[in-house]
C-alpha positions as CSV (number, residue, x, y, z in Angstrom):
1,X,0.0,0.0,0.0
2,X,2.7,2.6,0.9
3,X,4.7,1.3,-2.2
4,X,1.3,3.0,-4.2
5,X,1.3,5.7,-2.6
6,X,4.8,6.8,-2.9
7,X,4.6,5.5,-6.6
8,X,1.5,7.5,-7.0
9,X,2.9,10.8,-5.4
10,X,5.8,10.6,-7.3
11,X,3.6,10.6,-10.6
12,X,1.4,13.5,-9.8
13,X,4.5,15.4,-8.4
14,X,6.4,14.9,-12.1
15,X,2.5,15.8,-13.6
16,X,2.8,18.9,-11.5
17,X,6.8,19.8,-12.7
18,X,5.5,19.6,-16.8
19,X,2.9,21.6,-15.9
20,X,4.7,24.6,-14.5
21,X,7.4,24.6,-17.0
22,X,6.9,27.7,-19.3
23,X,6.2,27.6,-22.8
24,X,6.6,30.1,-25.5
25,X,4.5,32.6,-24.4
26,X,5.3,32.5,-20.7
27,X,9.2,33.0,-21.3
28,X,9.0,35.9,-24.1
29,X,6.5,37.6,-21.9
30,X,9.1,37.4,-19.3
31,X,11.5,39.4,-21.1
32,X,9.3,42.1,-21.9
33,X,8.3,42.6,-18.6
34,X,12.2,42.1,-18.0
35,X,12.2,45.1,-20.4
36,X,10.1,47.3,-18.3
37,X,11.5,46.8,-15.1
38,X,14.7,47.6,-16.8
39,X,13.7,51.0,-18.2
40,X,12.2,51.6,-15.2
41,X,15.4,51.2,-13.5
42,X,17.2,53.3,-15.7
43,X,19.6,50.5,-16.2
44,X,20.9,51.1,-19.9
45,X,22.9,48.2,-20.5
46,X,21.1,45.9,-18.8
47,X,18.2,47.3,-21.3
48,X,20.3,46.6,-24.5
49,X,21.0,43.3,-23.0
50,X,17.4,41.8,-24.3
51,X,18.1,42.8,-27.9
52,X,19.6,40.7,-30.3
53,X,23.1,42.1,-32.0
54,X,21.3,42.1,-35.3
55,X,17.7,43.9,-33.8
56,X,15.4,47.2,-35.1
57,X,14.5,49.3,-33.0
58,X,11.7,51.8,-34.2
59,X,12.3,54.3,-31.0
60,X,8.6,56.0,-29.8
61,X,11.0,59.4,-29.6
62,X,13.3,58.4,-32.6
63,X,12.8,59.8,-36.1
64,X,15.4,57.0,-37.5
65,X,15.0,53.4,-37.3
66,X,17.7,51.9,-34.9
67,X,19.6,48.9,-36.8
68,X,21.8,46.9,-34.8
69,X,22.8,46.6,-30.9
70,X,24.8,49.7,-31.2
71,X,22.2,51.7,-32.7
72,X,19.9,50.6,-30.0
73,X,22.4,51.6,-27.4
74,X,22.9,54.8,-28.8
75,X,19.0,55.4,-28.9
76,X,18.7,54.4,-25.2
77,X,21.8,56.4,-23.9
78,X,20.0,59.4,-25.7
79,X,17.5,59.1,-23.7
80,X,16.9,61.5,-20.7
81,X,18.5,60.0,-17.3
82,X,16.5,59.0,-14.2
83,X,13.2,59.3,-12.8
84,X,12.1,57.4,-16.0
85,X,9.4,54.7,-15.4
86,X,7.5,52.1,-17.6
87,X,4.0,50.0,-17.1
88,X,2.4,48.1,-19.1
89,X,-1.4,48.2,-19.5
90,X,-2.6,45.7,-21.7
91,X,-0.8,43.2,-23.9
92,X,-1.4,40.4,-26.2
93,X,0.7,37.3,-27.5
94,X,1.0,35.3,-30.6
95,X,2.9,32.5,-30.6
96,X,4.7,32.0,-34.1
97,X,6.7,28.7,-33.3
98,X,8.5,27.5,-30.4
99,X,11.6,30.0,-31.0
100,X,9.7,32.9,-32.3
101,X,6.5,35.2,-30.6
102,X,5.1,38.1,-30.9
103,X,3.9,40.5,-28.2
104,X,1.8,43.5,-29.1
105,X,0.3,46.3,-26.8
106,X,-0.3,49.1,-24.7
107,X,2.5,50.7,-22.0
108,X,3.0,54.1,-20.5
109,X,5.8,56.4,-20.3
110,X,6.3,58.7,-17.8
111,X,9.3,61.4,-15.8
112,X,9.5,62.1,-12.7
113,X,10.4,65.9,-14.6
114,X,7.3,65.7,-15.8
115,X,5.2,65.3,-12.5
116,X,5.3,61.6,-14.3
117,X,2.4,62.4,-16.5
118,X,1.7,59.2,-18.1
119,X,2.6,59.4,-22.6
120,X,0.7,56.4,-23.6
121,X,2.3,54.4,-26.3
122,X,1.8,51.4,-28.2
123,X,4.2,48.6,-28.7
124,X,4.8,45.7,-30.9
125,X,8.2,43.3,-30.0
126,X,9.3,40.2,-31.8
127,X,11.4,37.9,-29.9
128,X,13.3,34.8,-31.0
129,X,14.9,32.4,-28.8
130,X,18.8,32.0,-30.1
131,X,21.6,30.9,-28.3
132,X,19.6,29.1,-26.0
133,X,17.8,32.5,-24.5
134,X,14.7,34.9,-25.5
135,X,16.1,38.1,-27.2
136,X,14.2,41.1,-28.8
137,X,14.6,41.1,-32.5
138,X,12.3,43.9,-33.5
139,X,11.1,46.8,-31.7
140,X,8.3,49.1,-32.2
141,X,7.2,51.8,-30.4
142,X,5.1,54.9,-31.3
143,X,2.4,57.2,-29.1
144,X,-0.9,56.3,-28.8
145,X,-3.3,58.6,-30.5
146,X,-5.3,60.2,-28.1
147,X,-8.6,60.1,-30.8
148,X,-9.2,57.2,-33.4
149,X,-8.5,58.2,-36.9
């Protein structure tokens, strides 16, 4: 009887570990929340960490498009210094294939310097799992239009 028991907890305990292990979804969403928390933080290089060497960046303040880790890095160290924060409001996923996903939504921006007055914006990211982690390969970012067009 104990032997069944054991053998039994032992099953639904492995059941329980394939269940809580993150899919596609789950671990690109984690690195766009990584994202925020790290604009947030003002933490530049941890920021141009998430993107691939070979991303785009379409900046929300930028009037080029950003093309390559050192582009990106110049965008973000161009970017006023503390007090800067990040949420995001709403997003959505689409899952592409188990390397690839796409996460699309809403965020706000705001400044300290600016009595942090949220600047809505919309976002869309691609991210591709290479080299055995999740990295942002395309960036877009743009206001949000305060009336429907």
């Amino acid at each position: 009887m104990m032997k069944h028991l054991v053998l039994a907890l032992a099953i639904w305990l492995g059941a329980s570990a394939v269940a809580a292990v993150a899919g596609p979804a789950e671990e690109a969403n984690a690195v766009i929340d990584q994202w925020s928390v790290t604009y947030s933080a003002n933490d530049r290089d941890g920021l141009v960490g998430l993107y691939a060497s070979d991303a785009i960046l379409l900046g929300t303040t930028s009037p080029v498009i950003s093309e390559g880790i050192e582009a990106i890095r110049k965008y973000f160290q161009e970017l006023p210094g503390s007090g800067r924060k990040n949420t995001i409001v709403e997003r959505r996923t689409i899952v592409l294939s188990e390397t690839s996903v796409v996460g699309t939504g809403f965020y706000n921006f705001a400044r300290a310097a600016e009595n942090d007055t949220p600047r809505p914006s919309r976002f869309t990211m691609v991210l591709a799992r290479r080299e055995g982690r999740w990295m942002i390969v395309h960036h877009h970012s743009s206001p949000l239009s305060a009336v429907r067009q």
